[in-house]
C-alpha positions as CSV (number, residue, x, y, z in Angstrom):
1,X,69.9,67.6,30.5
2,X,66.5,67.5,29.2
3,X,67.5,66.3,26.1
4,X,68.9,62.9,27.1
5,X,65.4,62.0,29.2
6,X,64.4,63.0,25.2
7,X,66.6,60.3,23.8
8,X,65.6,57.7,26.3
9,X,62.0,58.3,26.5
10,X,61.9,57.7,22.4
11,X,64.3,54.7,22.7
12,X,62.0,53.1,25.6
13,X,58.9,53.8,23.4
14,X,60.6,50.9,21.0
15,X,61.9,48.8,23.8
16,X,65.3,50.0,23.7
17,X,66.8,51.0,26.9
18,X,69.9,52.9,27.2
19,X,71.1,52.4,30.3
20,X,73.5,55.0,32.7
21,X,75.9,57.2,30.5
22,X,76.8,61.1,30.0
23,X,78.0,63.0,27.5
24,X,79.2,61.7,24.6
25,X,78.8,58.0,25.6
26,X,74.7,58.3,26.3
27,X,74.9,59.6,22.6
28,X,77.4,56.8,21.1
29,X,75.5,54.2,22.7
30,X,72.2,55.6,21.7
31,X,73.7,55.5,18.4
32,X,74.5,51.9,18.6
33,X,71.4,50.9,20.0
34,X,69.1,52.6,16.9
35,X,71.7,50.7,14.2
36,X,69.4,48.5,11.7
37,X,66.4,50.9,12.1
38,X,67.2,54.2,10.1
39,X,63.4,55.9,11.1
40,X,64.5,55.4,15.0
41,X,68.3,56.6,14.0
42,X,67.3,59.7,12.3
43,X,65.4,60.6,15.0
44,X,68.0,59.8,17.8
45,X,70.0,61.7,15.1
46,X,68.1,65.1,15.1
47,X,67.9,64.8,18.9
48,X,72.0,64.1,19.5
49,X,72.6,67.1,17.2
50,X,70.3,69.8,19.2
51,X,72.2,68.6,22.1
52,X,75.5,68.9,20.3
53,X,74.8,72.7,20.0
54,X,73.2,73.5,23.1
55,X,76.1,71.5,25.0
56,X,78.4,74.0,22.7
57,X,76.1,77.0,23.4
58,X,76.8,76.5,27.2
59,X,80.2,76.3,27.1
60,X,80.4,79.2,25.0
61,X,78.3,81.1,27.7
62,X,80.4,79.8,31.0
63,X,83.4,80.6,28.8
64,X,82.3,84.6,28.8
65,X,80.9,84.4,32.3
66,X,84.5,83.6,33.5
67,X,86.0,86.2,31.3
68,X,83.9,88.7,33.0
69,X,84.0,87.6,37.3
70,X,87.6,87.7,36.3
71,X,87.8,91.4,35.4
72,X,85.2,92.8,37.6
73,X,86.3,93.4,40.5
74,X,82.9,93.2,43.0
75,X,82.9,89.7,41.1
76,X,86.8,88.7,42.0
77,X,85.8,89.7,45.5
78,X,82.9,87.4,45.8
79,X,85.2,84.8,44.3
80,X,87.1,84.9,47.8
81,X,83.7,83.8,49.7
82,X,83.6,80.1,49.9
83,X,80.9,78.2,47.9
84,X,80.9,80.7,45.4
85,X,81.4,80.0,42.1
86,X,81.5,81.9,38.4
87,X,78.5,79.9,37.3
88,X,76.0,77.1,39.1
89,X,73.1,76.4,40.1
90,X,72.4,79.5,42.1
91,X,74.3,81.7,39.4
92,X,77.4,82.4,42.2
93,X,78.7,85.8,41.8
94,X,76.8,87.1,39.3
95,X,73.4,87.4,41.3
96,X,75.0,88.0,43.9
97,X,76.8,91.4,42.7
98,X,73.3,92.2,40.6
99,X,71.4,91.8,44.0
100,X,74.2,94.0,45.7
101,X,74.8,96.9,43.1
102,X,77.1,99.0,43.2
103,X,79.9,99.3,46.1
104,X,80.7,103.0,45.0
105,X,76.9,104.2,46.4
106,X,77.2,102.0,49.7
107,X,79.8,104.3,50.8
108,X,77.2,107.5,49.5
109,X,74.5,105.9,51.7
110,X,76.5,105.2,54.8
111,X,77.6,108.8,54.8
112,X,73.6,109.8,54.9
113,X,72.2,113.3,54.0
């Protein structure tokens, strides 16, 4: 995530490097790192909390993305191809049943004029 390159990059600027770490451990340790310099820990502060709520904001959004390939049933279908996934890096499912449409006018095109 962006956000922890953020967090390093500010604790390197004062010398402090953080080290290896994810999630909440890049943040507890960032924490302990800035403790006896409250300018330095308010910042790391601001920065853990903006992370806090876009970490919650994509959960939130997987959450409804699964909710939906789960009742759609172009998306359950795709679901049975291997490699595919609700959500990733090349979205899965979803693109893939946007980029196909719908299966109700294949069957209207095959059948031609």
């Amino acid at each position: 995530m962006d956000l922890d390159g953020q967090i390093r990059s500010l604790l390197k600027t004062f010398g402090l490097i953080l080290g290896l770490g994810n999630r909440g451990a890049l943040i507890r340790r960032a924490e302990a790192l800035t403790e006896g310099n409250p300018t330095i820990r308010g910042l790391v502060a601001k920065l853990a909390e903006v992370r806090r709520q876009v970490v919650a904001r994509i959960v939130a959004l997987d959450r409804d993305i699964r909710r939906l390939v789960r009742r759609d049933p172009v998306f359950k279908r795709f679901m049975t191809v291997p490699g595919i996934r609700p959500t990733g890096p090349d979205e899965g499912c979803r693109s893939s049943g946007a980029a196909t449409g719908d299966p109700a006018t294949w069957e209207e095109r095959a059948a031609g004029p």
